[in-house]
N, C-alpha and C positions, 0 to 999 in steps of 0.2 A: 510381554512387550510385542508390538510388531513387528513384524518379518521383515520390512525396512525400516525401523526406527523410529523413534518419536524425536521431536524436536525437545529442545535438553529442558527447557522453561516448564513444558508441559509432562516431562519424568518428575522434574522435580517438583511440582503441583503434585502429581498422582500418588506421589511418593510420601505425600503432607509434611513435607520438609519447609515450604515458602509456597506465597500467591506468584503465578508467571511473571506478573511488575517484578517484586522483591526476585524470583530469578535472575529476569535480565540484567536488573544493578548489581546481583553479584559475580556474573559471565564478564559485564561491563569491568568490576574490577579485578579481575582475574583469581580471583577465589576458587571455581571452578573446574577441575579436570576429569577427564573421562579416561580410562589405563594413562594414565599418567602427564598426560598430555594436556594443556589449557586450552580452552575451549573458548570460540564466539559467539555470540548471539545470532542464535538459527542454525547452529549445526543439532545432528540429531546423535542419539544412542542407541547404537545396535543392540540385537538378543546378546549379554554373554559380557559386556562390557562392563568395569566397574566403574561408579559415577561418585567422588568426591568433590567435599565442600572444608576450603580450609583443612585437607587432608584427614576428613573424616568420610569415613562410606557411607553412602544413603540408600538405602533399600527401601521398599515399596512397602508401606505400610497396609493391610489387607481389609480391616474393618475401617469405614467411616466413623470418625467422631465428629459428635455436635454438641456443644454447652452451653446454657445459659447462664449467665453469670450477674451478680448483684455486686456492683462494685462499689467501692466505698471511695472517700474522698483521699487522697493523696497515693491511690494506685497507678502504674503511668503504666499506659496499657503499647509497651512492648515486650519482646521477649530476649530483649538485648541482657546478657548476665550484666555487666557494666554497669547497669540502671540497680540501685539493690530495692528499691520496692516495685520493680518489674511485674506486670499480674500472672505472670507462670511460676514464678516460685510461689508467690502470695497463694496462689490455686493448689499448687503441690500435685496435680494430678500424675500419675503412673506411667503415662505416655505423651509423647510430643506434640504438645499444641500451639497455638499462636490464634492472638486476636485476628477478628474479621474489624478490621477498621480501626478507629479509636474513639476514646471517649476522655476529656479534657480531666487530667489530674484532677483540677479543681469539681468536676462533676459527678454523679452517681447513678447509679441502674443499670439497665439493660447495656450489655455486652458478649457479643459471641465469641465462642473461641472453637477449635476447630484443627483436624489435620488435613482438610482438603482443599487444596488450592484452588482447584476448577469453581468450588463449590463459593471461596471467597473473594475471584474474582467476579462471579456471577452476581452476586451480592453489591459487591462496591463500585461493579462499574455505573458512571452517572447518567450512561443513557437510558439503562433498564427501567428507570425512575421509581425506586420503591422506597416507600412511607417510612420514617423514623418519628415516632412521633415523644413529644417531650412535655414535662412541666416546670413552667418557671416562673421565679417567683422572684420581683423586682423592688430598687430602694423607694420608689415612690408610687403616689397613684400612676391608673396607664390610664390616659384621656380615646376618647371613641377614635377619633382623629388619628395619631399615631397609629394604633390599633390598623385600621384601615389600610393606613400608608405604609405599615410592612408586609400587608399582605402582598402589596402588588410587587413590592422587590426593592432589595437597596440597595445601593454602589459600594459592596466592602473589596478588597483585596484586585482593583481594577477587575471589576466585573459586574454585574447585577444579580443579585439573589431571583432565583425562580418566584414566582408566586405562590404560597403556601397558603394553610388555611390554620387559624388563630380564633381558640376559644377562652372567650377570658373564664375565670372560676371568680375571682373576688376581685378588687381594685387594687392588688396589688399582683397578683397569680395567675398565669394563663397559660393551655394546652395549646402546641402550638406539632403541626405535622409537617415535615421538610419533603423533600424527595432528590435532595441533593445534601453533601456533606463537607462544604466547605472549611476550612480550618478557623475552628472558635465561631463558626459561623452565627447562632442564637447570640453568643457576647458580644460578635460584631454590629450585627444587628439593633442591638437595643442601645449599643452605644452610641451608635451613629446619629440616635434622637437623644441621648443627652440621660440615658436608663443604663443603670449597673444593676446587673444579674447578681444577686444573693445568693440564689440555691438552684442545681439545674439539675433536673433528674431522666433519666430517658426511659422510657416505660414500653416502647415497641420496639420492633426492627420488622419490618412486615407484616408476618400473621404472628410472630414471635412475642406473646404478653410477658413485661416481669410479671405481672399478677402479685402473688403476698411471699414469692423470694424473698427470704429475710436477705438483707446487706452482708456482706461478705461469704456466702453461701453458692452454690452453684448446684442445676439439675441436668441431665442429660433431655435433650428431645430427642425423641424418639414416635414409633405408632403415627398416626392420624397427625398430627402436628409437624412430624418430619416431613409426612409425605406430601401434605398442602403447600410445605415451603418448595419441595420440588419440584412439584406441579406449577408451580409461581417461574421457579426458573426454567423451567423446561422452553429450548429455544433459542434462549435468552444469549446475547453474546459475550465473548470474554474482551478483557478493555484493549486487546491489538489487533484484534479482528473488525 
C-alpha cells in the first residue's frame, strides 16, 4: 500500500472486492469501516489498517483474474447472494469474482467477470468508447429504412443513442456494434420502430471474441489476448476522474 494511503474506492478495486462506482455506493451507505471506524467517500487507508465491508475484512487479492463467460438465458448477471440464479454461484469459480457490466437475463454470450476493479472500471466507463458488438434477431422483416435510422441514434431513456454500425445477416437477423451500454439498450432501440427482439446474443466486448464457448461454460484470458485488452486500456480513465 502507499506510504500515505490510497483512497478507500481504489483499495477496494485493488483488492477485487467491487469497481470504485460500486465502492462509493457502499461508503454512501455505510457498509464500510476502516479499524473500526465508518468511512466517507475520499478518505484514504493507511499501511497497517484493517478495511471491512459489512464487517467482513478485505484483503488484497495478488493475482489478476479475467473470464470469459458464455451465458445462458435466465442468468442475472450480479453477484448479489439474494438473487439465487446470480452468475457467480452459477460459475462456482474458487475465488471472488463479479461481472464487468451486464448482460440482460433475457440475453446470451459474451460476459466478463473478474477481481479487478481498476480493470472494470476501465472497461465500462462510456467515454473510453469500446465496441460490444452483438447478434439479434427480430419478430419481423427489418426494412433498409429503419435499418439506417438506428444507425444514426434514438431517443430511448431521455437521451439519444450514439451512432453505431449495423450489419444485417438475413431479413430478420442483424450484427449490430454499440460503444455505449445503455440499459436494454438493443430492446429499446428496436422497439422504439415498433421490432421485438426474439434472441440477443453478444459475441464481443472489444478484442474479447466468444468465438465457439459452448453456453454456460467459461475460459480464463490470458497471453496475447490479455495483453491487447491492456494495451487498449492503457491510459484510459476510470468513470470519476
Amino acid at each position: 500500500m502507499e506510504e500515505n494511503g490510497v483512497r478507500i474506492n481504489k483499495f477496494l478495486s485493488e483488492a477485487g472486492y467491487c469497481s470504485r462506482r460500486e465502492a462509493d455506493r457502499l461508503i454512501e451507505q455505510g457498509r464500510i469501516t476502516v479499524d473500526g471506524k465508518v468511512l466517507s467517500v475520499g478518505c484514504k487507508v493507511m499501511p497497517g489498517q484493517r478495511v471491512r465491508v459489512d464487517g467482513k475484512e478485505i484483503k488484497k487479492e495478488e493475482e489478476m483474474i479475467l473470464l470469459a463467460f458464455n451465458k445462458p438465458v435466465g442468468i442475472v448477471c450480479t453477484a448479489a447472494k439474494d438473487e439465487k440464479d446470480n452468475i457467480v454461484d452459477y460459475i462456482h469459480y474458487p475465488k471472488r469474482i463479479y461481472p464487468v457490466g451486464r448482460l440482460d437475463k433475457d440475453s446470451t454470450g459474451l460476459i466478463l467477470l473478474t477481481n479487478d476493479g481498476d480493470l472494470t472500471d476501465r472497461i465500462l466507463r462510456g467515454k473510453n468508447n469500446h465496441e460490444k458488438e452483438y447478434l439479434v434477431t427480430v419478430q419481423k422483416p427489418l426494412r433498409p429504412e429503419i435499418i439506417h435510422a438506428m444507425e444514426q441514434g434514438v431517443p430511448i431513456l431521455d437521451t439519444m443513442t450514439r451512432p453505431c454500425q449495423i450489419v444485417p445477416i438475413d431479413s430478420h437477423t442483424f450484427r449490430i456494434i454499440l460503444t455505449q451500454g445503455l440499459n436494454r439498450q438493443i430492446r429499446r432501440m428496436c422497439e422504439y420502430f415498433g421490432y421485438k427482439v426474439t434472441t440477443l446474443k453478444r459475441v464481443r466486448v472489444m478484442n474479447i471474441h466468444l468465438g465457439e464457448l459452448k453456453e454456460g461454460t467459461w475460459r480464463e484470458i490470458t497471453g496475447d489476448e490479455l495483453m491487447e485488452l491492456k494495451n487498449a486500456l492503457k491510459g484510459q480513465k476510470f468513470y470519476n476522474e
